[in-house]
N, C-alpha and C positions, 0 to 999 in steps of 0.2 A: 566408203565414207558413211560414218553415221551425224546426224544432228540433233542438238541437243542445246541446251542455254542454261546459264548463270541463274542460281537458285537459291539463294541462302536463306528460306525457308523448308526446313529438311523435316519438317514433322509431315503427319498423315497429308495435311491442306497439301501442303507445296510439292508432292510426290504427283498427289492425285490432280493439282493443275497441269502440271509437266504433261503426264498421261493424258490428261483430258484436248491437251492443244496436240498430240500425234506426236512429241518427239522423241527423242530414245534414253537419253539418259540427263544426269544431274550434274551439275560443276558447282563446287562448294570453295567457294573464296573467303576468305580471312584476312580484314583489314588491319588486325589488332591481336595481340596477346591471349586479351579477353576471349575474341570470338576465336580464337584457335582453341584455347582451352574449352571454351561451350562446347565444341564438335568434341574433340577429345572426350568430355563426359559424356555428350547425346552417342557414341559412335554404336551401341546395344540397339539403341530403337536405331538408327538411320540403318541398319544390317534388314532390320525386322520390317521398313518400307520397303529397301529393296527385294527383298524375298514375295509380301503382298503386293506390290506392283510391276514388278520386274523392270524396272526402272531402273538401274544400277547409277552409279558415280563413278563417272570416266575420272575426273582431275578434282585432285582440292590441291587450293594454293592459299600460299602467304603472303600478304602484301604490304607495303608501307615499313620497308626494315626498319632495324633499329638495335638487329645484332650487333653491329660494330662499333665498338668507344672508344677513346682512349688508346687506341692502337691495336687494340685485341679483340677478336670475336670474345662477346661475353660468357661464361659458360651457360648462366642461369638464365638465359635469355635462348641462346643456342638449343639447352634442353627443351624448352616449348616448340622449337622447330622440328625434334626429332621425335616428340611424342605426337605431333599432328604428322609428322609421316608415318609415323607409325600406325597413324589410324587410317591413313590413306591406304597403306598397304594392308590390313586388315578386311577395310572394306571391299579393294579387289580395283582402287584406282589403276587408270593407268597410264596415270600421267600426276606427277607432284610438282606444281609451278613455284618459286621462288626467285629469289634475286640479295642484292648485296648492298645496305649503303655504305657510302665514300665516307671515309674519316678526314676532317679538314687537317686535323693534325699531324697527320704524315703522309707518306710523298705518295707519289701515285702508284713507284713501285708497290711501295707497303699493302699499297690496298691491292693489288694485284695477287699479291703472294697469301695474304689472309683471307681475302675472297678465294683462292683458287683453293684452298685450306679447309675452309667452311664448306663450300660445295661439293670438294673432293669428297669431304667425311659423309656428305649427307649420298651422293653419289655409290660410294662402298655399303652404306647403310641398303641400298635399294637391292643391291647386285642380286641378280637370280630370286627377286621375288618377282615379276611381273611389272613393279612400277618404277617407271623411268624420270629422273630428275629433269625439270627443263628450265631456263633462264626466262623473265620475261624481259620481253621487250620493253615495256610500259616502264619511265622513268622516276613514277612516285617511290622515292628513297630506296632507289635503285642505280648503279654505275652502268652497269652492263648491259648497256641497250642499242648499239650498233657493232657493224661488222668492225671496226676497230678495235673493239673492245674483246669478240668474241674471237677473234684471230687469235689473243693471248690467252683467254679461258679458256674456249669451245679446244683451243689447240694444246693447252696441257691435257684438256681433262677432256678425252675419247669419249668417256659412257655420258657425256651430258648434251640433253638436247635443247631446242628452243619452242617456247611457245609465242608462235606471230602472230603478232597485231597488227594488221596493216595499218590503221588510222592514227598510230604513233608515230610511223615512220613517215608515213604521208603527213603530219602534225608539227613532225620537227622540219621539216624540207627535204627530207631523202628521197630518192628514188626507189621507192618502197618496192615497183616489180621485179629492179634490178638487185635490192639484199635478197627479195625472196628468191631469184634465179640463182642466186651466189652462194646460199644458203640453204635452197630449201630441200636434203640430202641429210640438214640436220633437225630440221621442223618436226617435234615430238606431237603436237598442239596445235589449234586454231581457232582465235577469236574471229568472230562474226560483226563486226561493229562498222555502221557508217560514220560519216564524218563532212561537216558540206565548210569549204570558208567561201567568204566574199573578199575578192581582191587577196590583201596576204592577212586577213584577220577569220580568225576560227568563230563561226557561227553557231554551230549544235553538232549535237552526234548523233542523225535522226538513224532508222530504222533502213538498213543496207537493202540497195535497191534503188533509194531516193536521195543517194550522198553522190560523193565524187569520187572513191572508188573505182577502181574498172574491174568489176569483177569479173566477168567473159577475160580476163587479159589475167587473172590474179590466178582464176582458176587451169586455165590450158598451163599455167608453170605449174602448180601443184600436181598436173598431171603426169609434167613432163620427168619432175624431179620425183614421183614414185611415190608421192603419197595417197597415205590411205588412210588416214587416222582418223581421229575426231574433230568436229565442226561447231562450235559452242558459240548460241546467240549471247552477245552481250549486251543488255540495255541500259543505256547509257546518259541519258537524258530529261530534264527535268518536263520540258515540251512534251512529249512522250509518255506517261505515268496513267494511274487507271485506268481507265476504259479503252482510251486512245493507246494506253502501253500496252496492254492487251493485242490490239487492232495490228499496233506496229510490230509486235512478234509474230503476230499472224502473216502479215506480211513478209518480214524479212523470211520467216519457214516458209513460204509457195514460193520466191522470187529466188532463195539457194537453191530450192530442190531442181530449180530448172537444170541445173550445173553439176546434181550429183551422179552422176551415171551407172 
C-alpha cells in the first residue's frame, strides 16, 4: 500500500508540499465542470511536476454530477467527463473516481440502465490503459453509494471498481465494516477520512486516528479481502485548516502508517 492525500493544488507549491510531508503521490478531485476543464488545460505542467518530484497522480475524480437530465446522459456534459479521463490516463492515474446523478423524472429503472450506460462507456474508454474506473461511495449528486445499488452496477459492469469511504457509510448508518467485507474484492481506492458524531448527530470530520472509525478492524478486512492499492488522506474539515490542517495530516500519515505493512 502506498499514501498519499487529496491536493488540488497541482502546480510546483502543491507537489513540493506533498513531497515535503513524506507521502507518495497526488489525488486530484474535481468538484465542477470548470475545475475538470482547468486540469484538462494544466495536464502538460501537472506531467512536468510529476517527472521533477516524482510524485505521480494515483486518482483524479469527478464529483457533484450533473451528467443526467431529462432522461438522458447529456452529451456535452459527458464529453467533459471523457477528456478528464483522458487526462487521467495520460497522466498514468490509476484510478478515475466518478459516480452518477438520479434523474427525478424517471423511474429508478431508467436511471439504472443510463447509469450503467454512462459508466459502461467511460469503463471501455479505460480498457487496457492502466486506469481503472471506480464508483464512489460519497452521495453528493450521486445514486450509487451502497451495496444495493452496486449489486445492479458493480453486477452488469465487471471492469468497474469502488472507491471507499468509510465515513459515508458510517454517516449514513451502515455497517461500514460489513460493505467493506462484502465488497472489498471490488475496492479500486481508498479515502483516509475520519468522522466523530455525538449521540446520532454528525460533529466533524477530524483527522483519522481521533474519529470513530475502527481502523485496526477497517484495515485487518482490507487485508484480508487482498488489497493493496492506494491510501489517500482526505481533509475534510473546516476545524482542521492551516497550521492545525497541516498538524492533522501530519497526524493521520504517522497513525495509518502504523497499519501499512
Amino acid at each position: 500500500m502506498r499514501l498519499g492525500r487529496i491536493q488540488n493544488n497541482y502546480t510546483a507549491e502543491g507537489f513540493d508540499l506533498v513531497k515535503n510531508t513524506g507521502l507518495d503521490f497526488v489525488e486530484i478531485c474535481c468538484n465542477n465542470e470548470q475545475e475538470a476543464d482547468a486540469l484538462v488545460a494544466a495536464k502538460a505542467s501537472v506531467a512536468e511536476q510529476i517527472a521533477r518530484t516524482g510524485i505521480d497522480v494515483s486518482c483524479v475524480g469527478r464529483w457533484n454530477h450533473d451528467v443526467h437530465v431529462d432522461g438522458k446522459i447529456v452529451a456535452e456534459r459527458k464529453a467533459h467527463y471523457i477528456a478528464l479521463l483522458d487526462t487521467a490516463i495520460e497522466l498514468g492515474a490509476k484510478t478515475f473516481v466518478c459516480g452518477c446523478n438520479y434523474d427525478e423524472s424517471i423511474s429508478l429503472y431508467k436511471n439504472y440502465t443510463n447509469a450503467i450506460d454512462f459508466l459502461g462507456e467511460l469503463c471501455e474508454r479505460a480498457k487496457g490503459t492502466g486506469t481503472k474506473i471506480a464508483i464512489q461511495n460519497c452521495d453528493w449528486n450521486n445514486f450509487i453509494v451502497s451495496p444495493k445499488h452496486w449489486e445492479v452496477v458493480l453486477g452488469e459492469l465487471t471492469d468497474l471498481g469502488l472507491k471507499y469511504d468509510a465515513s459515508h457509510s458510517y454517516n449514513r448508518g451502515e455497517d461500514y465494516l460489513a460493505v467493506l467485507s462484502d465488497w472489498g474484492e471490488r475496492v479500486a481506492h481508498v479515502h483516509i477520512k475520519g468522522t466523530t458524531h455525538a449521540g446520532r448527530r454528525h460533529v466533524d470530520d477530524p483527522p483519522a486516528g481521533m474519529d470513530d472509525i475502527k481502523w485496526p478492524s477497517l484495515f485487518s478486512i482490507l487485508y484480508a479481502r487482498g488489497y493493496n492499492g492506494d491510501l489517500s488522506i482526505e481533509p475534510h474539515s473546516d476545524a482542521w485548516s492551516g497550521e492545525r490542517g497541516s498538524a492533522g495530516v501530519a497526524f493521520t500519515r504517522d497513525y495509518i502508517r502504523k497499519f501499512m505493512l
